[in-house]
KOLFILO-157038 format. One record per residue (C-alpha): residue in one letter; x, y, z. Coordinates in steps of 0.02 Angstrom, whole numbers, plus 50000, padded with zeros to 5 digits. Layout:
N
{rec 'a', {X, Y, Z}}
...
END
This chain:
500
{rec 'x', {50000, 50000, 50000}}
{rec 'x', {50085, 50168, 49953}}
{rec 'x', {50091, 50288, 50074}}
{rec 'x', {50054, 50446, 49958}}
{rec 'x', {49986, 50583, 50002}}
{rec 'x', {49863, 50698, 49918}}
{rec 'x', {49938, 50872, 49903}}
{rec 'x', {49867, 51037, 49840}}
{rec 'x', {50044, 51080, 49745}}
{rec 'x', {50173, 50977, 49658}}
{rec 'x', {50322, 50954, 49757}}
{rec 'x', {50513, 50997, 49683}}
{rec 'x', {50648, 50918, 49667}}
{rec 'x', {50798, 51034, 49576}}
{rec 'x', {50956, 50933, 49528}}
{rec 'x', {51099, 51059, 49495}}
{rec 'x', {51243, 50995, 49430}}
{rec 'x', {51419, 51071, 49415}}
{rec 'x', {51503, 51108, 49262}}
{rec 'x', {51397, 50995, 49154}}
{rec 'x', {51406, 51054, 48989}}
{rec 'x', {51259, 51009, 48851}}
{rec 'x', {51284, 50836, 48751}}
{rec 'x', {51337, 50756, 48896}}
{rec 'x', {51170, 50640, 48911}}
{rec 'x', {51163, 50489, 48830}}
{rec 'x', {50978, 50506, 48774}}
{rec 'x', {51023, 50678, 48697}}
{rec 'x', {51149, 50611, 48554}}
{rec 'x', {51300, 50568, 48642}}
{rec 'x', {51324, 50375, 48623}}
{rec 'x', {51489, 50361, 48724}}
{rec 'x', {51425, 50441, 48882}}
{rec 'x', {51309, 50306, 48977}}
{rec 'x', {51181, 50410, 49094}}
{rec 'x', {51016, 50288, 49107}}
{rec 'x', {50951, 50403, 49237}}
{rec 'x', {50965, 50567, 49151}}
{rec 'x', {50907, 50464, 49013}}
{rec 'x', {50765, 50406, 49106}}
{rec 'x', {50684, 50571, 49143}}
{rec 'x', {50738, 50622, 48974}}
{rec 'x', {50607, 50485, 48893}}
{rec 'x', {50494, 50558, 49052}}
{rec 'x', {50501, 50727, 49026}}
{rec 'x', {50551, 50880, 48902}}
{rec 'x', {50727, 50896, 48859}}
{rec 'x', {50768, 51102, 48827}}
{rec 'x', {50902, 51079, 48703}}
{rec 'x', {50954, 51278, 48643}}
{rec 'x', {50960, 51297, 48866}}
{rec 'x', {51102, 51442, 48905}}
{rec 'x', {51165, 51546, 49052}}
{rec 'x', {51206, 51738, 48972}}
{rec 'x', {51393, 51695, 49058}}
{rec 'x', {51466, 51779, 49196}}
{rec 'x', {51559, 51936, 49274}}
{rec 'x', {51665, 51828, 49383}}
{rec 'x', {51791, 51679, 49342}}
{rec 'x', {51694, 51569, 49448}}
{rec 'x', {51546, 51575, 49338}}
{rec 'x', {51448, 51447, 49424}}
{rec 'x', {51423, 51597, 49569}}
{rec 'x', {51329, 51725, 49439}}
{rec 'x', {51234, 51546, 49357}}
{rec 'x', {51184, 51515, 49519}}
{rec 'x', {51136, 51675, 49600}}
{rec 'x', {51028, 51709, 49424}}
{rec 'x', {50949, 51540, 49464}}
{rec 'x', {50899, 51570, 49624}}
{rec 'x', {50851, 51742, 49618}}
{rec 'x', {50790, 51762, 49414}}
{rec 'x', {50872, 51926, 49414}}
{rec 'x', {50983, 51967, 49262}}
{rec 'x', {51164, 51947, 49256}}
{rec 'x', {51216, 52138, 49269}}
{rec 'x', {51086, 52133, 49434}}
{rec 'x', {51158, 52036, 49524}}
{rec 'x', {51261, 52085, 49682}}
{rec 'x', {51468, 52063, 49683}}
{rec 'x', {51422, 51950, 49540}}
{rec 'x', {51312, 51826, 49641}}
{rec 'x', {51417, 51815, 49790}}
{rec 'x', {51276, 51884, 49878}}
{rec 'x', {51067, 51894, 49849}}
{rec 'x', {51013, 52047, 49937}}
{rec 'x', {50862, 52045, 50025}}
{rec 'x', {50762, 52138, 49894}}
{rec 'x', {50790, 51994, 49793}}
{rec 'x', {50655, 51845, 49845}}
{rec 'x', {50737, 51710, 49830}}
{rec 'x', {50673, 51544, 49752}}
{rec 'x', {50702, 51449, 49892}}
{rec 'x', {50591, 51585, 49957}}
{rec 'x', {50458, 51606, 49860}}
{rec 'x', {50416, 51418, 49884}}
{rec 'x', {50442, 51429, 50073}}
{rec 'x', {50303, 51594, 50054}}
{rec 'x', {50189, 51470, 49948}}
{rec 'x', {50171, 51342, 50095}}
{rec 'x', {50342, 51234, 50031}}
{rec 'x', {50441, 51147, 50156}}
{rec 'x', {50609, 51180, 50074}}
{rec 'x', {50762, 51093, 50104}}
{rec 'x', {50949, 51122, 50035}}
{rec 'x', {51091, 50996, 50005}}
{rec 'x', {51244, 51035, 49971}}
{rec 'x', {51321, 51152, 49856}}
{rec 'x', {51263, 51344, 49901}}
{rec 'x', {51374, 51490, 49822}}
{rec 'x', {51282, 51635, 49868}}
{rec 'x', {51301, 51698, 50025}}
{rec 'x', {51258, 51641, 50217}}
{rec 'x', {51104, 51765, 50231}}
{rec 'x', {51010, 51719, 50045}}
{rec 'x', {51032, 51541, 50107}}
{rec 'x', {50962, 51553, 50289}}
{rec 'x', {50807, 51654, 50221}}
{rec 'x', {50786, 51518, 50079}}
{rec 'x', {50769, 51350, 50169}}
{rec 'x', {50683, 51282, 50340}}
{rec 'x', {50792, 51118, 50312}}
{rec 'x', {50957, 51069, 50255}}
{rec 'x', {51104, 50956, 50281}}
{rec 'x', {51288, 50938, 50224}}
{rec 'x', {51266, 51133, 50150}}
{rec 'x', {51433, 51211, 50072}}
{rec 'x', {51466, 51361, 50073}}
{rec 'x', {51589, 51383, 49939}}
{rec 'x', {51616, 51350, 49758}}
{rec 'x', {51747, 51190, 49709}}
{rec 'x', {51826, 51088, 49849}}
{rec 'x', {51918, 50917, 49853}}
{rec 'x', {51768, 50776, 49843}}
{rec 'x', {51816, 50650, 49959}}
{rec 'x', {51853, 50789, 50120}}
{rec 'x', {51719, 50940, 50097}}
{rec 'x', {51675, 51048, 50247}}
{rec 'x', {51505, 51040, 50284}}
{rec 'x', {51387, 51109, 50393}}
{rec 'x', {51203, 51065, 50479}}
{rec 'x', {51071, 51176, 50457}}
{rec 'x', {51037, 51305, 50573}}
{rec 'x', {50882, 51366, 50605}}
{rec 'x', {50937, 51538, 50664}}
{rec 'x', {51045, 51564, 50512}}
{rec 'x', {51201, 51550, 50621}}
{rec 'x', {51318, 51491, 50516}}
{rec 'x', {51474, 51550, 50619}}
{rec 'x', {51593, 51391, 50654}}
{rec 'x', {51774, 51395, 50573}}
{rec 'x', {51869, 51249, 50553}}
{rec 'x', {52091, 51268, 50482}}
{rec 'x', {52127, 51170, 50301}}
{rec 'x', {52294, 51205, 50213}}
{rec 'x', {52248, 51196, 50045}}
{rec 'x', {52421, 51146, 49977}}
{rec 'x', {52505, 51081, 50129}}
{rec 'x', {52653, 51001, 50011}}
{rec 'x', {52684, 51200, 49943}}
{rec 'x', {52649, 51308, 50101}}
{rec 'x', {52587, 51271, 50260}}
{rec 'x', {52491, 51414, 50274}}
{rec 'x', {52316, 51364, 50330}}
{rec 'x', {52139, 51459, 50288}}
{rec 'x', {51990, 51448, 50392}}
{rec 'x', {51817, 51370, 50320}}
{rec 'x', {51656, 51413, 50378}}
{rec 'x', {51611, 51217, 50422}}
{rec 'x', {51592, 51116, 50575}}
{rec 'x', {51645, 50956, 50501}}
{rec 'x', {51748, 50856, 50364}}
{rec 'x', {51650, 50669, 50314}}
{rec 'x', {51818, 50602, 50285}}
{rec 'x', {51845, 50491, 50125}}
{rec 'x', {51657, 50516, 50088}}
{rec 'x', {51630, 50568, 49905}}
{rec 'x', {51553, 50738, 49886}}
{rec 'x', {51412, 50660, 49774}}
{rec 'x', {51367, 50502, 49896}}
{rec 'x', {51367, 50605, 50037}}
{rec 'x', {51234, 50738, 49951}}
{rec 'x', {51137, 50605, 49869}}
{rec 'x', {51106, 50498, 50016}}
{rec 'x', {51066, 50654, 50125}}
{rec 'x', {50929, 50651, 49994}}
{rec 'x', {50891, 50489, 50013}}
{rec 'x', {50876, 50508, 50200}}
{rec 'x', {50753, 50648, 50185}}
{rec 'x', {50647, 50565, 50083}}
{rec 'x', {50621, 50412, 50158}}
{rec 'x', {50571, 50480, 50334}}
{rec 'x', {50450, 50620, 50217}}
{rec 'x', {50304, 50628, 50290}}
{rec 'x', {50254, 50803, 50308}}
{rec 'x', {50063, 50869, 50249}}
{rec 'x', {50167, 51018, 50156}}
{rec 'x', {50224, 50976, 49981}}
{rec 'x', {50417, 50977, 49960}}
{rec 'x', {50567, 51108, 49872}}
{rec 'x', {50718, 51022, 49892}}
{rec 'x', {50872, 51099, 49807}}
{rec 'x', {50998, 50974, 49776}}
{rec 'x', {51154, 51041, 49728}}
{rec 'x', {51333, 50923, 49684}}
{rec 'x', {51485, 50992, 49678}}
{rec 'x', {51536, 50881, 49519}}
{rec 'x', {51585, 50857, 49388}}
{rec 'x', {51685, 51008, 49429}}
{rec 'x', {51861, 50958, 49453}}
{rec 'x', {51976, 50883, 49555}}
{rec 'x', {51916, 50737, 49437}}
{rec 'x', {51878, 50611, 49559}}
{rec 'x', {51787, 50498, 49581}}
{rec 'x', {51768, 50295, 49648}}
{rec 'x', {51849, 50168, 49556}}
{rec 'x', {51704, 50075, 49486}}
{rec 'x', {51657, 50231, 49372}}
{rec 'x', {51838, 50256, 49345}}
{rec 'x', {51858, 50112, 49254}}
{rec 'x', {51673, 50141, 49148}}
{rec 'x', {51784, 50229, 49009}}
{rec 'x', {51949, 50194, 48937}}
{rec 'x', {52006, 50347, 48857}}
{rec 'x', {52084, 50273, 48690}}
{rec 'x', {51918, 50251, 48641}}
{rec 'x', {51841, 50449, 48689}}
{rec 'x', {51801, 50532, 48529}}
{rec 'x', {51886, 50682, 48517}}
{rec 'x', {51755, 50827, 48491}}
{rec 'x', {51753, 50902, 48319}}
{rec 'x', {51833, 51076, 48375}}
{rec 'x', {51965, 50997, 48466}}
{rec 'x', {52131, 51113, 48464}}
{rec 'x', {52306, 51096, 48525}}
{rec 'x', {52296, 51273, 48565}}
{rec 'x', {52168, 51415, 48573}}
{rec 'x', {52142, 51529, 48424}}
{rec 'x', {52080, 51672, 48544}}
{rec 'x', {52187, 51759, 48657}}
{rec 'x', {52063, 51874, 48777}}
{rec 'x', {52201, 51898, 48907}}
{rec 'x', {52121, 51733, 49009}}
{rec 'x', {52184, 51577, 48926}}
{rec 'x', {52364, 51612, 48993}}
{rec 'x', {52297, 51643, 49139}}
{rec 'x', {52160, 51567, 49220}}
{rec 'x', {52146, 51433, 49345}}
{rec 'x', {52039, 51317, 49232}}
{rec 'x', {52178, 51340, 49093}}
{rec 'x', {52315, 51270, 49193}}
{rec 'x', {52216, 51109, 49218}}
{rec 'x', {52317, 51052, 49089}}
{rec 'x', {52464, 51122, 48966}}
{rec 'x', {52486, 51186, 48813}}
{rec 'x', {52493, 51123, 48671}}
{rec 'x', {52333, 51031, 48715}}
{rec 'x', {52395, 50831, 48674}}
{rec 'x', {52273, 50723, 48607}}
{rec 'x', {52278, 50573, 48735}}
{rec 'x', {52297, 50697, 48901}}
{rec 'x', {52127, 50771, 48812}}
{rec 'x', {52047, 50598, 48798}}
{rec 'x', {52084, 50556, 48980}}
{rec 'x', {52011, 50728, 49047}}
{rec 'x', {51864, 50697, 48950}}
{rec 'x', {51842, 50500, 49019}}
{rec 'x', {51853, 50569, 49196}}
{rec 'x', {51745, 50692, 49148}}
{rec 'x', {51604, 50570, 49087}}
{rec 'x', {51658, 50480, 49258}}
{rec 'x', {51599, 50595, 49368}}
{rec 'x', {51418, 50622, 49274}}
{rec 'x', {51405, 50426, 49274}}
{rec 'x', {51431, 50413, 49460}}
{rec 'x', {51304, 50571, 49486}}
{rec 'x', {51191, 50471, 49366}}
{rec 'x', {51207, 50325, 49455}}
{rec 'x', {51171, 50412, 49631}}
{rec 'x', {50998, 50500, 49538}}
{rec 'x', {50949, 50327, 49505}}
{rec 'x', {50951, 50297, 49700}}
{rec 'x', {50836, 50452, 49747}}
{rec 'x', {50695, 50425, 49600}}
{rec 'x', {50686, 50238, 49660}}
{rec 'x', {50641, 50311, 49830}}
{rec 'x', {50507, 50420, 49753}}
{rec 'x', {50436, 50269, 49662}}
{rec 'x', {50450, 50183, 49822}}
{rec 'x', {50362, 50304, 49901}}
{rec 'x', {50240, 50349, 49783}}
{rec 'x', {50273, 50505, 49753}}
{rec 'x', {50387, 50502, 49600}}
{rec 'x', {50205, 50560, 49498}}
{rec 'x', {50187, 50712, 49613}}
{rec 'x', {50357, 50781, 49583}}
{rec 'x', {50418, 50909, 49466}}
{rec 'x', {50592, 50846, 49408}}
{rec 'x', {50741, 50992, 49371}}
{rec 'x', {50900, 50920, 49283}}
{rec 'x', {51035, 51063, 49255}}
{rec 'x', {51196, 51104, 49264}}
{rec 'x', {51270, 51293, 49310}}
{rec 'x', {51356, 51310, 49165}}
{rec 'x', {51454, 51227, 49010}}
{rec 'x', {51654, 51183, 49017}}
{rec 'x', {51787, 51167, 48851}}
{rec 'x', {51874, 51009, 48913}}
{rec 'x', {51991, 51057, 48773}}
{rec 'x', {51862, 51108, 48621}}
{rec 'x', {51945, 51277, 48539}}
{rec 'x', {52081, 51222, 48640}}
{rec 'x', {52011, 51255, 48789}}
{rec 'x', {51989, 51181, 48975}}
{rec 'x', {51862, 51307, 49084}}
{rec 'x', {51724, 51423, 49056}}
{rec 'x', {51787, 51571, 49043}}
{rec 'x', {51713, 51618, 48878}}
{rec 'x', {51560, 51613, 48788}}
{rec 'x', {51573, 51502, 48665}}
{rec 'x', {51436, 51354, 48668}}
{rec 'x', {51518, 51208, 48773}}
{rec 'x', {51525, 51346, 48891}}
{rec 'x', {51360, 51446, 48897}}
{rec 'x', {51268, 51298, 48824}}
{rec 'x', {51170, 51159, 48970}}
{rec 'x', {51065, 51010, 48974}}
{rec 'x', {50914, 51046, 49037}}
{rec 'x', {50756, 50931, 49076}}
{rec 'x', {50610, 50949, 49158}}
{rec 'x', {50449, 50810, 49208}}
{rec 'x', {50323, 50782, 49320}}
{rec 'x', {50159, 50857, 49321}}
{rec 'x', {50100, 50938, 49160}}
{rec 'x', {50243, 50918, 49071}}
{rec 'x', {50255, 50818, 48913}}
{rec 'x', {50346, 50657, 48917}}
{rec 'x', {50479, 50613, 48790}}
{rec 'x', {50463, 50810, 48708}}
{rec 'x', {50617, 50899, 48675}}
{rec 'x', {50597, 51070, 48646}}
{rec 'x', {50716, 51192, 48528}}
{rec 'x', {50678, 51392, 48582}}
{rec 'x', {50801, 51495, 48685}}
{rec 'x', {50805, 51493, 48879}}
{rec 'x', {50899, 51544, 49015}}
{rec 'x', {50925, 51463, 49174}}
{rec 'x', {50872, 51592, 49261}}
{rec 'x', {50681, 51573, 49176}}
{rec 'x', {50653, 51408, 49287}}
{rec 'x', {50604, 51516, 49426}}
{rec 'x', {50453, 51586, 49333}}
{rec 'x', {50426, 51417, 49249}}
{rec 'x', {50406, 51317, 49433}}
{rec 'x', {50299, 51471, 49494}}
{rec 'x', {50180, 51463, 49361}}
{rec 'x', {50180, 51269, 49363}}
{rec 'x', {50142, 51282, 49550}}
{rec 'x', {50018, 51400, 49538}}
{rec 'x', {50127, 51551, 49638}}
{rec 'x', {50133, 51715, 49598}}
{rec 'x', {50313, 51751, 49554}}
{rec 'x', {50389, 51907, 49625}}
{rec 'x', {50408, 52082, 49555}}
{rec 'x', {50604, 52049, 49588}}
{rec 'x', {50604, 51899, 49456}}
{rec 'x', {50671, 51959, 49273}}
{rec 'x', {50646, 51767, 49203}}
{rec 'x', {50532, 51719, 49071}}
{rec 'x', {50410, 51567, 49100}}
{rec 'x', {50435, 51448, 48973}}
{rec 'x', {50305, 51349, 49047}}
{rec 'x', {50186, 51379, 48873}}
{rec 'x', {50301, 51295, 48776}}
{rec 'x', {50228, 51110, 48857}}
{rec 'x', {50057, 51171, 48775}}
{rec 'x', {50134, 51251, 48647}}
{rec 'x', {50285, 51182, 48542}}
{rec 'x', {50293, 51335, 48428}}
{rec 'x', {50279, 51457, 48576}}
{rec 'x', {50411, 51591, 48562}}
{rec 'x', {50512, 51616, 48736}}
{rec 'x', {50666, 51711, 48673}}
{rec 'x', {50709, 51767, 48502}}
{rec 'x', {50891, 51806, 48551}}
{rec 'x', {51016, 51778, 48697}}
{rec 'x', {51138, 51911, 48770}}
{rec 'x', {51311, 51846, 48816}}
{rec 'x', {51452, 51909, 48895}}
{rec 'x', {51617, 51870, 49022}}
{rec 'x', {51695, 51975, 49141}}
{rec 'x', {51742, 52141, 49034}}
{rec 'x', {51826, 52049, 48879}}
{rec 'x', {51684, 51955, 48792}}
{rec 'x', {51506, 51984, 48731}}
{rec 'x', {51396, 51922, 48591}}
{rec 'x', {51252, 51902, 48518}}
{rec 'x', {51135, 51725, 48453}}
{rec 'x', {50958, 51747, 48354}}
{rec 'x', {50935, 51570, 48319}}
{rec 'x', {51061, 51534, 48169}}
{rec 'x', {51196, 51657, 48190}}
{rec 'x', {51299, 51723, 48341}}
{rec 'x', {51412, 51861, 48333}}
{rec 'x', {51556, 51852, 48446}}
{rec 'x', {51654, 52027, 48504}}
{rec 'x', {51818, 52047, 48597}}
{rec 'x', {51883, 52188, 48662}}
{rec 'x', {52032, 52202, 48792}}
{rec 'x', {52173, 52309, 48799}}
{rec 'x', {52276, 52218, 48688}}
{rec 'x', {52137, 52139, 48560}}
{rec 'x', {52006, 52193, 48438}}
{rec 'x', {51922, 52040, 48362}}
{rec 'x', {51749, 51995, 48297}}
{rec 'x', {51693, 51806, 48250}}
{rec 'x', {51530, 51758, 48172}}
{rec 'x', {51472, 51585, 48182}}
{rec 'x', {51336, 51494, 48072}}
{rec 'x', {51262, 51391, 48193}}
{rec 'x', {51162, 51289, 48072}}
{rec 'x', {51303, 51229, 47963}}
{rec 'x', {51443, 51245, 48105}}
{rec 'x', {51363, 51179, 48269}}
{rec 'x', {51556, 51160, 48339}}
{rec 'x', {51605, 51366, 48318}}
{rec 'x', {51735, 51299, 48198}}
{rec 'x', {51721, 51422, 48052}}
{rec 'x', {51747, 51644, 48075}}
{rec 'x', {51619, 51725, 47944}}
{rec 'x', {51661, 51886, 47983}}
{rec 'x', {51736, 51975, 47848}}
{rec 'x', {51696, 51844, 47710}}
{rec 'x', {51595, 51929, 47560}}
{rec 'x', {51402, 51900, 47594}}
{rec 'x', {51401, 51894, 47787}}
{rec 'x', {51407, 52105, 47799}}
{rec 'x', {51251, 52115, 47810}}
{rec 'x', {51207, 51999, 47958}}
{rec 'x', {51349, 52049, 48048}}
{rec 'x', {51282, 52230, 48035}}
{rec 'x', {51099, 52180, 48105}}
{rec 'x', {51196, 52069, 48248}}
{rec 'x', {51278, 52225, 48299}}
{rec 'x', {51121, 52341, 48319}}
{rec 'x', {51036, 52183, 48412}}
{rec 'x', {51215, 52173, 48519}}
{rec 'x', {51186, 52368, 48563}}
{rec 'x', {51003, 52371, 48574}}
{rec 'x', {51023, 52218, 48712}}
{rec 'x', {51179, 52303, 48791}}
{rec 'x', {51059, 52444, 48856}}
{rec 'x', {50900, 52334, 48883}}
{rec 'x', {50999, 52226, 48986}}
{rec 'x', {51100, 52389, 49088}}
{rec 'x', {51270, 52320, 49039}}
{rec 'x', {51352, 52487, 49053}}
{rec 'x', {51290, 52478, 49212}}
{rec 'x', {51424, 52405, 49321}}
{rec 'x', {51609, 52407, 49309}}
{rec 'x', {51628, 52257, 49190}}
{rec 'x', {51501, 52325, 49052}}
{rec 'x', {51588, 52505, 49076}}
{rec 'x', {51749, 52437, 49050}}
{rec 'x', {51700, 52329, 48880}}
{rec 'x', {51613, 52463, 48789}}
{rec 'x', {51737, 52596, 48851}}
{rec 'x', {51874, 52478, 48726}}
{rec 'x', {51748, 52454, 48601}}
{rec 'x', {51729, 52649, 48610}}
{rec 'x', {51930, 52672, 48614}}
{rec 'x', {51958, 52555, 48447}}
{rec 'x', {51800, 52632, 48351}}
{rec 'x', {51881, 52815, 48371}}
{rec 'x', {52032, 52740, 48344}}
{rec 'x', {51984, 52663, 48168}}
{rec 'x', {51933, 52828, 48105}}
{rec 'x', {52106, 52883, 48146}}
{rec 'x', {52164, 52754, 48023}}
{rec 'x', {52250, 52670, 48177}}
{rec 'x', {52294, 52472, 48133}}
{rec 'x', {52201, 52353, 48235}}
{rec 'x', {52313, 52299, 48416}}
{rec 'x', {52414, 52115, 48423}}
{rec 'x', {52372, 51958, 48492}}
{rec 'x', {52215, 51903, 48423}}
{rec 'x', {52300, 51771, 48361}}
{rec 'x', {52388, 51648, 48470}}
{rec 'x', {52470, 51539, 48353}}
{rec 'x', {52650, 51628, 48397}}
{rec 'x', {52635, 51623, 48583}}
{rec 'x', {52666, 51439, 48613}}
{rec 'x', {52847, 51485, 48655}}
{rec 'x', {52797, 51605, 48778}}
{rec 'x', {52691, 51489, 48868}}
{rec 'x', {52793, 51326, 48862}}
{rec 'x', {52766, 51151, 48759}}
{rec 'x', {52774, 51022, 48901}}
{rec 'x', {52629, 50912, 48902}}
{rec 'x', {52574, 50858, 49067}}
END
């Protein structure tokens, strides 16, 4: 006899993933991968395939994902890029928690001690950080004043420095793997579920973000000599935007970008989704159990894309599509099953989308879109463009076929258009080949026209990007040539050959 429970709201249960790029879900076109979860609420739900963040103003770009995620507000709203979600700003956590939701948080949260404590009436094993090693993550109970003030030491690099840093945490599970220990606090919570007030819980992993980690039995799922290499696959990047020397994601591995250390980043890669695959399979067999897997509304995400070494690449520091590009699925209660669905999203539109499939009223804060008439309506029309940018270096524009790419730094000028319908990999620069003027022309007024509807000039990162787009325009009229280093073909030597 099941003990299920009639409810006057669906309850939700949002999966957020870590780095997981798009086309890493079996179901979804990528035979080498093997996720029969995902794949299972793929066939059981509606797969969002064009799903995007708009990037990020900070290096860790999962903190801006996440902040628009659980806040809706645009990425030039947020505060100290995400780091915090002023009160002003009801949270989705929230909003639920307003609508009679008993909301509980696991894991993961990147956003600040106050937005957290003011989100959630539950919790267990929460993190306040952003990457940490998997098998020895500080963690902390939940606190129902919101007191989250215990410190614990951790050297970070104790064979470098012994300097230590404190970590707001009161303990360390020791050898525990950071997605077993937030999937079976899941577990836990559902099987002793028993409360009259539908659920929100906001399940957040800390993989497959790297250290690359993970136990042996998913380890040993891939053997890299047989990873496909993707399509745009370089040994080095073509784009220099002052980052890729740089940045802590880039030094994950070296340049020249060798085929076989490539292939084994990737297998670990597919590792770590496998073994968070294999843990999802535990908590929807506990709904079933329960009879209650028909009463939830499913979220599958992840915070943002990663390279992994396509355009020569490792992080996410850019906004080309392994990057800004996510899975996304969604089931449950009135949502088609085995649908996949091709307009424009953001992330930061599921807030809207759960609200209005909930039946809440969704805050005057909340800038998201509902996409939620898209499972009525296939042809429904959510967004007929996306705005991307990172940091004060990148931004661009997509309108379905094209996407116009612009960089602008001290030291580079350089525009790339990609066809997106015959180049799905960002392979092939249209700009300046006869016959593209004209689109590139109507991709710039879109890029300006969505620069002020989205206030990008209005904090210190949009300032600074159109201030250099500014300097080269008067600069061009002054027949000045265009700056260096847009191409970094000649810049191996400066940066070293060794190959991990």
């Amino acid at each position: 006899m099941s003990d299920k429970k009639q409810k006057k709201a669906p309850n939700i249960l949002f999966l957020l993933t870590d780095d997981q790029r798009y086309g890493t879900i079996g179901a979804l076109g990528n035979p080498e991968i093997q996720t029969p979860n995902m794949d299972r609420l793929v066939r059981n739900g509606t797969a969002f395939l064009q799903a995007h963040i708009p990037g990020g103003t900070a290096s860790a770009v999962c903190m801006p994902s996440r902040a628009m995620i659980n806040s809706g507000r645009t990425l030039f709203h947020l505060e100290e890029s995400g780091r915090n979600i002023p009160p002003h700003d009801i949270t989705l956590g929230q909003c639920f928690l307003n609508g009679g939701y008993h909301c509980v948080e696991i894991g993961k949260w990147h956003n600040g001690v106050e937005s957290f404590s003011r989100s959630f009436d539950d919790g267990k094993h929460i993190f306040f950080g952003g990457m940490w090693d998997h098998w020895n993550v500080p963690v902390n109970d939940f606190k129902p004043d919101g007191a989250y003030n215990q410190e614990i030491h951790f050297t970070p690099n104790f064979s470098a420095s012994s300097d230590a840093v404190l970590v707001r945490a009161e303990k360390i599970h020791a050898g525990v793997h950071s997605t077993d220990l937030f999937s079976g606090a899941a577990v836990e919570y559902l099987r002793g579920y028993s409360d009259e007030k539908p659920f929100f819980m906001y399940l957040s992993f800390l993989a497959p973000h790297d250290p690359r980690t993970m136990p042996e039995q998913f380890r040993s799922m891939y053997d890299p000599e047989k990873i496909t290499l993707p399509p745009n696959y370089l040994e080095m990047p073509v784009v220099n935007c002052g980052w890729s020397n740089k940045g802590r994601d880039e030094n994950t591995e070296a340049y020249p970008r060798r085929p076989e250390a490539i292939r084994q980043h990737i297998a670990d890669y597919y590792a770590m989704i496998s073994h968070i695959d294999w843990c999802i399979g535990h908590i929807l067999d506990v709904l079933e159990e329960r009879g209650i897997l028909d009463d939830t509304i499913i979220v599958l995400t992840g915070d943002n894309g990663l390279a992994v070494g396509q355009h020569g690449l490792m992080g996410k520091q850019n906004i080309y599509e392994h990057s800004v590009r996510v899975p996304l699925v969604l089931c449950g209660p009135g949502i088609p099953k085995g649908e996949t669905r091709e307009q424009y999203v953001y992330l930061l539109d599921i807030y809207p989308t759960l609200c209005q499939l909930c039946g809440l009223e969704v805050p005057a804060s909340v800038e998201g879109i509902s996409f939620a008439p898209t499972f009525s309506d296939p042809d429904y029309v959510t967004r007929p463009e996306l705005y991307l940018a990172f940091q004060s270096r990148i931004r661009g524009v997509m309108d379905g076929r094209y996407k116009l790419v612009e960089y602008r730094t001290e030291d580079l000028k350089l525009t790339q258009l990609f066809d997106l319908e015959q180049d799905p990999w960002e392979r092939n620069n249209f700009y300046d080949i006869p016959g593209y003027e004209d689109i590139t022309s109507r991709l710039r007024s879109r890029l300006f026209a969505l620069r002020d509807a989205w206030d990008d000039e209005s904090t210190l990162f949009g300032r600074q990007f159109w201030e250099q787009w500014r300097r080269y325009d008067e600069a061009a009229l002054h027949g000045v040539p265009k700056p260096k280093g847009a191409n970094m073909a000649n810049q191996i030597k400066d940066w070293g050959t060794d190959s991990k």
